[in-house]
C-alpha positions in Angstrom: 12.3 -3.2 -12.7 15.3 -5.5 -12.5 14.5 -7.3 -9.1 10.9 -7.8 -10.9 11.8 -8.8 -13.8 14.1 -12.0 -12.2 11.2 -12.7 -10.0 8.4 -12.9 -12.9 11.1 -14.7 -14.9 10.9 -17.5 -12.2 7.6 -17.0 -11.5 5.9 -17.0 -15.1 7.6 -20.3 -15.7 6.0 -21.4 -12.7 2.7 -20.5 -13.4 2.9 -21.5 -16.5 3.4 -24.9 -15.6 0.6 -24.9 -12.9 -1.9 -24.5 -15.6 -0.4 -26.7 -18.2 -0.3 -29.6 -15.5 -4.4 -28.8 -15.3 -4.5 -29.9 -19.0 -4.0 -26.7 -20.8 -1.9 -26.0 -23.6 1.4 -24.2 -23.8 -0.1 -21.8 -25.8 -3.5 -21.9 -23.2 -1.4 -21.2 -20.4 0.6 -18.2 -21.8 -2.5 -16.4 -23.0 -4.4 -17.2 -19.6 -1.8 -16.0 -17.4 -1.2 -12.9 -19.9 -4.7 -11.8 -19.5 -4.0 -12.3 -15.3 -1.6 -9.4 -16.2 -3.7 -7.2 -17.2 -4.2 -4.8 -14.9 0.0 -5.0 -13.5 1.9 -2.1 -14.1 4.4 -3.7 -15.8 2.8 -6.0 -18.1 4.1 -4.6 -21.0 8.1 -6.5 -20.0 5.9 -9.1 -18.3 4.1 -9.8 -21.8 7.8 -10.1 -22.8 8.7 -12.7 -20.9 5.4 -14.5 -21.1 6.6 -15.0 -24.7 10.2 -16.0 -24.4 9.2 -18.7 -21.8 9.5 -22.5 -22.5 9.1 -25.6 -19.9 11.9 -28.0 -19.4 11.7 -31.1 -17.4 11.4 -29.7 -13.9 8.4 -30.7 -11.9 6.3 -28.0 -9.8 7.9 -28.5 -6.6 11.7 -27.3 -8.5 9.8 -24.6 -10.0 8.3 -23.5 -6.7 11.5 -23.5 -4.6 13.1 -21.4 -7.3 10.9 -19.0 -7.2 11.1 -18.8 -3.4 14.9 -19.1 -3.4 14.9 -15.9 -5.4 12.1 -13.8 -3.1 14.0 -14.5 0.0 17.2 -13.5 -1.7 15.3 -9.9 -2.4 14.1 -10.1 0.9 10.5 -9.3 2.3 8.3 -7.3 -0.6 4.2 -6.3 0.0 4.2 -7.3 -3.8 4.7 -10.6 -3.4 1.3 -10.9 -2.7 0.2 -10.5 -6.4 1.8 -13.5 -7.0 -0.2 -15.6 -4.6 -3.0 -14.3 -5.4 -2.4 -15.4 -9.3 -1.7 -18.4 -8.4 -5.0 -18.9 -6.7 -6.6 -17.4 -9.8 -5.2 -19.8 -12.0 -6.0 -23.2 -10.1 -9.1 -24.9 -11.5 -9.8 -27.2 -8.7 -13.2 -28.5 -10.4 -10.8 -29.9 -13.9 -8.4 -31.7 -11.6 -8.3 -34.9 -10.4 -8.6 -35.4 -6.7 -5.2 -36.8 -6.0 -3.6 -34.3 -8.4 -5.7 -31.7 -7.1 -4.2 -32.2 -3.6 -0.9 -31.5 -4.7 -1.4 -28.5 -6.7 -3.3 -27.4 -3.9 -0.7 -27.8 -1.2 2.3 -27.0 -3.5 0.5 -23.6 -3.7 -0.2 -23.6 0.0 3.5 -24.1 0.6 4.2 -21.2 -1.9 2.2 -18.9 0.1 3.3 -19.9 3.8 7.0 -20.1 2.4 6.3 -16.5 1.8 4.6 -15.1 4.6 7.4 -16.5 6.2 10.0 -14.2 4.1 7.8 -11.3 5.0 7.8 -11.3 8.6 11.5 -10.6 8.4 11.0 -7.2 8.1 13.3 -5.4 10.6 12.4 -2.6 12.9 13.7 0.9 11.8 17.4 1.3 12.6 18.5 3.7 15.8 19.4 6.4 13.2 15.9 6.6 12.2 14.5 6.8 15.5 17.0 9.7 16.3 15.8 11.7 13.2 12.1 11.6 14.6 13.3 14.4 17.0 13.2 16.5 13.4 9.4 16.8 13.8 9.4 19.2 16.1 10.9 21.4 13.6 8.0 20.3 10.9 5.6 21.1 12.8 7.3 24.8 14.1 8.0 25.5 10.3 4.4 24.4 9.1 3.3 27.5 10.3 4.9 29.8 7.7 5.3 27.2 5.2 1.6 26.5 5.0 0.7 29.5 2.8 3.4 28.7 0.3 2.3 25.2 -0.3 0.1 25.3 -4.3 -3.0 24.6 -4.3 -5.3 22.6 -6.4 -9.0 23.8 -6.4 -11.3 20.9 -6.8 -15.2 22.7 -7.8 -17.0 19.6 -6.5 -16.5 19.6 -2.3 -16.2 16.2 -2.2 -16.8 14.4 1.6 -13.3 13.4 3.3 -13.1 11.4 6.1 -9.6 11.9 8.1 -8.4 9.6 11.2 -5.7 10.2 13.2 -2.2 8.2 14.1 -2.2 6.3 17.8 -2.1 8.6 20.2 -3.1 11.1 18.4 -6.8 13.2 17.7 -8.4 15.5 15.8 -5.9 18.2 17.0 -3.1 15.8 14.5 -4.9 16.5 11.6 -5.5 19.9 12.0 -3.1 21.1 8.9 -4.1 18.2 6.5 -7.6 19.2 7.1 -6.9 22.9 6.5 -5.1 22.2 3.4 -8.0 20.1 2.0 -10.3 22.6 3.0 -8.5 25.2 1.6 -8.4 22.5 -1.9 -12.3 22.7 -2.2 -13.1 19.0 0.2 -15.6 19.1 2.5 -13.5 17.6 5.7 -14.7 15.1 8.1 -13.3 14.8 12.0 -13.2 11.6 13.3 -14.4 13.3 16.9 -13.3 9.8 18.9 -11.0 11.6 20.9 -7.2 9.9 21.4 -7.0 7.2 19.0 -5.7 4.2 20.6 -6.7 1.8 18.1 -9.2 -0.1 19.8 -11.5 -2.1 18.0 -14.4 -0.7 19.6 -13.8 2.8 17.2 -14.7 1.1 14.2 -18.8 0.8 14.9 -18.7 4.5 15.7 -16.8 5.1 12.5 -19.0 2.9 10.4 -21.9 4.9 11.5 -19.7 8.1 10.8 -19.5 7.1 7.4 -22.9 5.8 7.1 -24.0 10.0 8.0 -21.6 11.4 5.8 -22.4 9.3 2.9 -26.2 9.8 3.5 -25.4 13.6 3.7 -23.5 13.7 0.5 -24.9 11.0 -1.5 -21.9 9.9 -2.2 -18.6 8.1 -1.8 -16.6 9.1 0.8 -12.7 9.2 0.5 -10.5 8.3 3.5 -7.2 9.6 5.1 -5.6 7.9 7.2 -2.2 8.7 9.3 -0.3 6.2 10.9 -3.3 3.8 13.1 -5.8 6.4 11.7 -4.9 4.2 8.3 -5.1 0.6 10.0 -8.9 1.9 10.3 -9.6 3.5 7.2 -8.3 0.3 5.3 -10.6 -1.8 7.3 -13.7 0.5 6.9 -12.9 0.0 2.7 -12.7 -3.7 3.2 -16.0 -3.7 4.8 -17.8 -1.1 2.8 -16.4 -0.6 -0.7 -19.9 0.3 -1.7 -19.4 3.4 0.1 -15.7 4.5 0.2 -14.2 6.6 -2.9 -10.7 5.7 -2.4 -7.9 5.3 0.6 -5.3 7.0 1.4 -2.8 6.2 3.9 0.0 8.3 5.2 3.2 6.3 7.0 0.3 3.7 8.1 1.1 0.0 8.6 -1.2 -1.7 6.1 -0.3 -4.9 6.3 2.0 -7.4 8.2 1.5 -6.2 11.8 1.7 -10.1 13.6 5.0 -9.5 12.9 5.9 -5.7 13.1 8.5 -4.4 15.0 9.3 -1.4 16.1 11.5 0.6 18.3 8.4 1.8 20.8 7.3 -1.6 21.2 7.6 -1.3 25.1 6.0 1.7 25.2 3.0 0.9 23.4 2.6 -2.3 25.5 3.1 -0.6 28.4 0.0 2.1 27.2 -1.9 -0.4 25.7 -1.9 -2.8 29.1 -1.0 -6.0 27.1 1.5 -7.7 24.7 1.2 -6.3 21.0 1.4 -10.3 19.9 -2.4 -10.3 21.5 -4.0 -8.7 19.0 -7.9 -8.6 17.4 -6.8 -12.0 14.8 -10.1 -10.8 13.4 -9.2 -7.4 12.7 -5.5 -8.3 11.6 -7.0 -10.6 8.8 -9.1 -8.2 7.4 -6.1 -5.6 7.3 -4.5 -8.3 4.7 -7.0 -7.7 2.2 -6.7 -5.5 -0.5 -10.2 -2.9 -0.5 -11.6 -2.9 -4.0 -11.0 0.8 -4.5 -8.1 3.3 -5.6 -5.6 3.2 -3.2 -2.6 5.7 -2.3 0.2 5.1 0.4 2.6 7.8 1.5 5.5 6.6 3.2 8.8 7.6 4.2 12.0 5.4 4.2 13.4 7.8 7.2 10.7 6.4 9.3 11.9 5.9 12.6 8.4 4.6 14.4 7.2 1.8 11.7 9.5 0.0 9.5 8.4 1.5 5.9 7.9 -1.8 3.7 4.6 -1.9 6.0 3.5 0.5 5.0 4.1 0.1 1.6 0.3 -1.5 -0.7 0.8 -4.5 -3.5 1.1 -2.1 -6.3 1.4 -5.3 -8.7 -1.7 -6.3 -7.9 -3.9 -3.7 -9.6 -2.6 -0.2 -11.7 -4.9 2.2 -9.2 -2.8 1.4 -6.4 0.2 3.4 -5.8 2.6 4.3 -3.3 4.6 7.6 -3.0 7.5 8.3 -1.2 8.5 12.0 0.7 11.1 13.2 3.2 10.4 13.2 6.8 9.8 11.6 9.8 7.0 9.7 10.7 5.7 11.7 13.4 6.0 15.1 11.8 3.8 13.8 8.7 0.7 15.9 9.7 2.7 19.3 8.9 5.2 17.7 6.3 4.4 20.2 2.7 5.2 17.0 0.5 2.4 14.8 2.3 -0.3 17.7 2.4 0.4 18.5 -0.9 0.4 14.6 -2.0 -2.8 14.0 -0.3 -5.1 16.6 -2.2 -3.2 15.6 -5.7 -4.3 12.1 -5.1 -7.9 13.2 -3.8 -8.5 15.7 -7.2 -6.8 12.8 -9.4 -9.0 10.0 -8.3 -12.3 11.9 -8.1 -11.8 14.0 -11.5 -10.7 10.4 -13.0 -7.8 12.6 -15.0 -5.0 10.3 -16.2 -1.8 12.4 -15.8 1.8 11.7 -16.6 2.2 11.3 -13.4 0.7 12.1 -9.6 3.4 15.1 -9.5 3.8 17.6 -11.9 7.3 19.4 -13.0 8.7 21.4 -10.4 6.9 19.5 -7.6 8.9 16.3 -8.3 11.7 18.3 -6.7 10.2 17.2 -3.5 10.4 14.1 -3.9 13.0 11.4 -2.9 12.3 9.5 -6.5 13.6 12.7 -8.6 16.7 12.4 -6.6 17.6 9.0 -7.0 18.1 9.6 -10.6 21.8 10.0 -11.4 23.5 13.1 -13.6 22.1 16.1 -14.5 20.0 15.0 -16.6 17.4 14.5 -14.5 17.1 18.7 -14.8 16.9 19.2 -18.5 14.5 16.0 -18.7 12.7 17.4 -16.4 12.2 20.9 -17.6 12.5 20.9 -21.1 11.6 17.6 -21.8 
């Protein structure tokens, strides 16, 4: 919450001034950019310093660059985005006058270029990483007996679930996260396209996939995505909302892929006939929206095949987005316990519309990295006997 809250410090004042520039009140422009906080999971501090906030003498351009100064100082964040996207919000272009207009307008352009240029610094996954991907042969071996151990959470509906694979990967991939589901109470979907290799010509055959299911069912259908498999279940809820429950993506690279690097890049180029920088522009632009729909992202910061901020959603921008970190490597995430485990959680959550605590109950928060990155031993007896 600290690297937030020195962001939205500099960022609320510049907002602020934005609309008070369009002829709003001080007053006007607190309460319209509190209500743009409405749905952000921290609006509560943010209301905080909505209040506290007072305009000096510096112009918008100041304000921008010291907002910008501080972002690139944090380095490249997903969440960024929500404040772009605010911006937008709050820009009245029909209230303006023209010349005025124009330099709002391209003040705000430079905003957002200044930080798409912070975020395609992300840097590929150190050598370390890549070494630890070796560990999934051992996930996958262990699976077998660890499977049957893993709790369960019946769901009494059999909701449809539509699962794609990572590149390179098929049906086979998916074949414990499926079982697991299965075993939850989900009716479970194959994507039956063979070897994904993330070629643009899957997604009419997928469409029409989810067209039959959804016909079938009459209903939403949720979709799970791992690794690529998630590139095209975040493009299918872009394009059909209307028909997708929610997303979940496992270790998939959700956004920011112009610029992704990775330690395979040679490989894949080498597979995929062509230079990585040629991709579908059409297809990268739609993975930069944000679908209209719950939306859960499992990642790993041990990743050693895609750098993990990628694969990381905006969870600023609305409070049904969330991402969850586990242990493991990215290639052993079709038999990692945590993820299975995570996935149906996230899948009974959404559907049953229950508003726990949390996504993870007591003793399953032992599982995950973000119980042990609280310090002392506290973190026992808070958790136990809290």
């Amino acid at each position: 919450m600290e690297s937030i809250k020195i962001v939205y410090t500099s960022f609320i004042k510049f907002a602020i001034a934005i609309a008070v520039s369009q002829g709003e009140t001080l007053a006007e422009a607190k309460n319209r950019i509190r209500k743009e906080f409405e749905n952000h999971p921290n609006k509560k501090q943010l209301n905080e310093i909505i209040k506290k906030t007072t305009l000096g003498k510096e112009n918008l351009t100041i304000l921008s660059q010291n907002c910008i100064t501080i972002c690139e100082d944090f380095g490249p964040d997903r969440d960024y985005i929500t404040l772009i996207l605010l911006l937008e919000n709050i820009y009245k272009k029909e209230v303006v006058e023209k010349i005025e207009k124009d330099t709002i307008a391209n003040i705000i352009q430079k905003f957002r270029k200044e930080i798409e240029r912070i975020n395609a610094k992300i840097p590929p996954p150190p050598l370390y990483n890549v070494l630890l991907e070796s560990r999934s042969l051992v996930e996958w071996t262990t699976m077998i007996g660890l499977y049957h151990l893993i709790p369960r959470y019946k769901s009494a509906h059999e909701k449809p679930v539509l699962l794609m694979p990572p590149y390179l990967g098929n049906d086979y991939s998916t074949t414990f996260v499926r079982k697991y589901l299965k075993s939850a109470g989900f009716k479970t979907y194959k994507w039956d396209l063979g070897i994904n290799m993330i070629n643009s010509k899957s997604l009419p055959k997928l469409i029409e996939k989810l067209d039959e299911i959804y016909e079938k069912h009459q209903e939403k259908v949720s979709l799970v995505g791992w690794s690529g498999g998630g590139i095209f279940a975040k493009i299918i809820a872009n394009r059909h909302p209307e028909k997708v429950a929610q997303l979940i993506t496992i270790g998939s690279p959700v956004w920011g892929i112009k610029h992704m690097q990775t330690p395979v890049i040679r490989s894949l180029e080498f597979l995929r006939g062509r230079k990585l920088r040629e991709r579908n522009e059409k297809l990268i632009k739609e993975l930069e929206q944000i679908p209209k729909i719950p939306i859960t992202c499992i990642y790993t910061k041990t990743d050693g095949l895609v750098p993990w901020k990628h694969c990381l959603e905006a969870e600023t921008f609305r409070d049904d987005i969330k991402n969850i970190e586990v242990f493991g490597s990215h290639s052993g995430m079709g038999a990692n316990a945590t993820v299975l485990l995570t996935v149906a959680k996230t899948l009974h959550e959404n559907i049953e519309n229950s508003h726990q605590k949390g996504i993870i109950s007591k003793a399953e928060k032992l599982f995950y990295p973000h119980f042990w990155k609280q310090k002392g031993i506290s973190k026992f007896t808070n958790l136990f006997f809290s």
